[in-house]
C-alpha positions in Angstrom: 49.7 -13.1 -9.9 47.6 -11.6 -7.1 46.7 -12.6 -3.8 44.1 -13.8 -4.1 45.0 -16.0 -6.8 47.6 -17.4 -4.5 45.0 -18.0 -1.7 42.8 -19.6 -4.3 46.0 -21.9 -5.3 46.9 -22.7 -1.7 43.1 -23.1 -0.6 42.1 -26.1 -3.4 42.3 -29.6 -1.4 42.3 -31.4 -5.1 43.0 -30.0 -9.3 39.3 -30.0 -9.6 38.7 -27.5 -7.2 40.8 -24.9 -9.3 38.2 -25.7 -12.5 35.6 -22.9 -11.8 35.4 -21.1 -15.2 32.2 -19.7 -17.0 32.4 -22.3 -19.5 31.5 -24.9 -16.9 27.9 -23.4 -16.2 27.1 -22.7 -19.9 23.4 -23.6 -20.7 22.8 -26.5 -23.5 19.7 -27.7 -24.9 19.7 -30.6 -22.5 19.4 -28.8 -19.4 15.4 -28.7 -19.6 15.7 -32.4 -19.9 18.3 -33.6 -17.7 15.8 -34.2 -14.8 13.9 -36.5 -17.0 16.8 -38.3 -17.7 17.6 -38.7 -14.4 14.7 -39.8 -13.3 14.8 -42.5 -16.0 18.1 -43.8 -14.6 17.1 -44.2 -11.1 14.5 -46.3 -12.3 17.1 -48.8 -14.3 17.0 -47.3 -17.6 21.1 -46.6 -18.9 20.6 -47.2 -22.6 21.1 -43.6 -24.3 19.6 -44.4 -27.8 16.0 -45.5 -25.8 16.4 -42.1 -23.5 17.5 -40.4 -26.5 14.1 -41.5 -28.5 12.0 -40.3 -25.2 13.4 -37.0 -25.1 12.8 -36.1 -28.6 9.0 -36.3 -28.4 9.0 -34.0 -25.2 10.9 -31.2 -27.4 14.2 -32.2 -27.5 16.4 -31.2 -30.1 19.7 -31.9 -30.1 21.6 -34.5 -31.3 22.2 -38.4 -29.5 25.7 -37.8 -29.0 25.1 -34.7 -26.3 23.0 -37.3 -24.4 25.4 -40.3 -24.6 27.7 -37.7 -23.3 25.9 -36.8 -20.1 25.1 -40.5 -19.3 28.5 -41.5 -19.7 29.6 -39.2 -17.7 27.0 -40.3 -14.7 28.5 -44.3 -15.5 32.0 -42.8 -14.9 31.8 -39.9 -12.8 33.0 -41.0 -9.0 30.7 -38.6 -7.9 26.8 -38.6 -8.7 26.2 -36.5 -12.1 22.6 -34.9 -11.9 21.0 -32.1 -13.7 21.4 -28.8 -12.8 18.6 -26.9 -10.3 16.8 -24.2 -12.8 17.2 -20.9 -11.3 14.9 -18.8 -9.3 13.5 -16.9 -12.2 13.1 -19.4 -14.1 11.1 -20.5 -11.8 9.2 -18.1 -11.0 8.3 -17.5 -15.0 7.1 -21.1 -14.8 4.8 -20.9 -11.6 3.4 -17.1 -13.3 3.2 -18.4 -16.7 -0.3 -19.9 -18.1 -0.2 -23.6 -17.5 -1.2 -24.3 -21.2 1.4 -22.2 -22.4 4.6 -24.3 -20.6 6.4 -27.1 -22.6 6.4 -30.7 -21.6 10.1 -30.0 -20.4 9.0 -27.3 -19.0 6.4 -28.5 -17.0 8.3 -31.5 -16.3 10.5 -29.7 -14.4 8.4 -27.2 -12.4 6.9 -30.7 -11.7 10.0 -32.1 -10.0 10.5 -28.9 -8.0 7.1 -28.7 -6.4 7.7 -32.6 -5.7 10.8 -31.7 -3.6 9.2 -28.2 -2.1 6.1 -28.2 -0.4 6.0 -24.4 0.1 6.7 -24.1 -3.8 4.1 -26.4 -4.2 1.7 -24.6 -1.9 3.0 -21.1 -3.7 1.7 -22.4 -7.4 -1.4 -23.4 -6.3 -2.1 -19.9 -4.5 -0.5 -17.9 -7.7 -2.4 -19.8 -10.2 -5.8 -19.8 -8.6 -5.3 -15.7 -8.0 -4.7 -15.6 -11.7 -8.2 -17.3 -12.5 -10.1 -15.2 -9.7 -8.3 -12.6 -11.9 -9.2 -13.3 -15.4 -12.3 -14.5 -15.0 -13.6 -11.7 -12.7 -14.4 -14.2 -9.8 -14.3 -11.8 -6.9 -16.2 -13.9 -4.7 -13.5 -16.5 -3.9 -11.4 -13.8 -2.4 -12.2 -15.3 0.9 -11.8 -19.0 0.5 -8.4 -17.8 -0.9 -7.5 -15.8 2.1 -8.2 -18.6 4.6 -6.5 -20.9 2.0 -3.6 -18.9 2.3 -3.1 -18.2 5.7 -3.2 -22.1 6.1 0.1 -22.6 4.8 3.2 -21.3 5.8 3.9 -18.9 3.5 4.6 -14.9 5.0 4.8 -13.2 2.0 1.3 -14.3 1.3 0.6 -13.5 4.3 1.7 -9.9 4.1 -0.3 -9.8 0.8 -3.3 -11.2 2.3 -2.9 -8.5 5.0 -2.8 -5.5 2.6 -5.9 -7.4 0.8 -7.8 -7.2 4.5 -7.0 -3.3 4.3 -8.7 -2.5 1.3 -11.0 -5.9 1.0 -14.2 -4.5 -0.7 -12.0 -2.7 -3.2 -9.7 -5.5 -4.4 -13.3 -7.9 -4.1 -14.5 -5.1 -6.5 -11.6 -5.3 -8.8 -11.7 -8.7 -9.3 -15.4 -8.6 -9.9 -16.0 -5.3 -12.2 -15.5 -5.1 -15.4 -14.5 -1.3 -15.0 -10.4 -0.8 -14.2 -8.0 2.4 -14.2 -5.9 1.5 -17.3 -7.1 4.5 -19.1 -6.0 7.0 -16.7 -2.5 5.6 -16.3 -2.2 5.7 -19.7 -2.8 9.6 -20.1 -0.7 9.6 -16.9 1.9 7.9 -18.8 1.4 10.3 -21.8 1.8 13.1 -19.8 5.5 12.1 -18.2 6.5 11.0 -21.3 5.6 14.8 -22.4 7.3 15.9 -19.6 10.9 13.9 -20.3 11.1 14.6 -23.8 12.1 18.5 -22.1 14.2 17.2 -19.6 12.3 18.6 -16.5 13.2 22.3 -17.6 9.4 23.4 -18.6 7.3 25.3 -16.7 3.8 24.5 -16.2 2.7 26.3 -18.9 4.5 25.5 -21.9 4.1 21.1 -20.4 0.2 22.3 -20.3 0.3 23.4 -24.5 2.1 20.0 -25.1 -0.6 18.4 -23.7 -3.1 20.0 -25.1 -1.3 19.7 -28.8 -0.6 16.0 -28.3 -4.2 15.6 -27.5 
């Protein structure tokens, strides 16, 4: 046994403290839901087979018994059972990710978490009305956007929209044009792909035949 095995021992006020394996923050096909249902039990609702019939519609699909479980556990827990936070990145693949593409769980939850963060709320706004000035080429909202975002408190947007202020006839061009560089970087990206598959050990002249062969 090693130290700090015995420090971990002699450092647990209670047995539960000592249960901190993997298997107790495995994912289950619940997780996406288990905000709903606690919603639905702070409002009075404890009957499993009704919660069980709600969920199902929203995408659910596991079985009953998985959610009889987890209320059960809230009626006899001595300490409140609620779901799980989602993680940062799943966050952030919710707030990037096409509104019409989420799932009703899905949306459900990036819901609750812009409820109970105001600069996460704030953030999806800004994010998702970039992404339309972006797809739809609508360059001339780049300054309502600025002055949006420099309203909240938010400095990383703020950096953003200071590196947007450098270069602001460019980047109003970019979201306006339909012209864009992607051709280049993709002979670019042809050309160091050329230049890996030796291994860095050609000289100019022999990288500048690949080239012209691959053409």
């Amino acid at each position: 046994m090693t130290s700090r095995t015995v420090k971990k021992y002699a450092d647990a006020a209670k047995p539960e403290d000592l249960f901190t394996g993997q298997w107790q923050n495995r994912s289950s096909v619940l997780d996406l839901y288990k905000t709903y249902l606690d919603d639905r039990w702070s409002e009075g609702c404890t009957n499993a087979w009704k919660l069980w019939k709600e969920i199902v519609p929203l995408g659910y699909k596991g079985s009953y018994q998985r959610v009889r479980a987890y209320l059960h556990k809230k009626c006899t827990s001595p300490r409140p059972v609620t779901a799980r936070p989602p993680s940062p990145r799943a966050v952030a693949g919710w707030i990037l990710r096409r509104p019409e593409t989420l799932t009703e769980a899905e949306e459900l939850q990036l819901k609750t978490v812009r409820a109970h963060c105001p600069e996460l709320d704030a953030l999806t706004r800004h994010v998702r009305s970039f992404a339309t000035m972006l797809t739809e080429r609508q360059g001339e909202c780049l300054p309502d956007w600025l002055d949006a975002v420099r309203r909240d408190n938010l400095p990383s947007l703020h950096t953003l929209a200071a590196g947007i202020d450098r270069d602001h006839d460019a980047v109003i061009a970019g979201l306006t044009l339909p012209w864009n560089s992607g051709a280049v970087e993709g002979h670019v990206n042809r050309i160091k792909m050329l230049k890996r598959q030796v291994f860095g050990r050609a000289g100019f002249a022999l990288l500048r035949k690949r080239v012209l062969l691959a053409r």
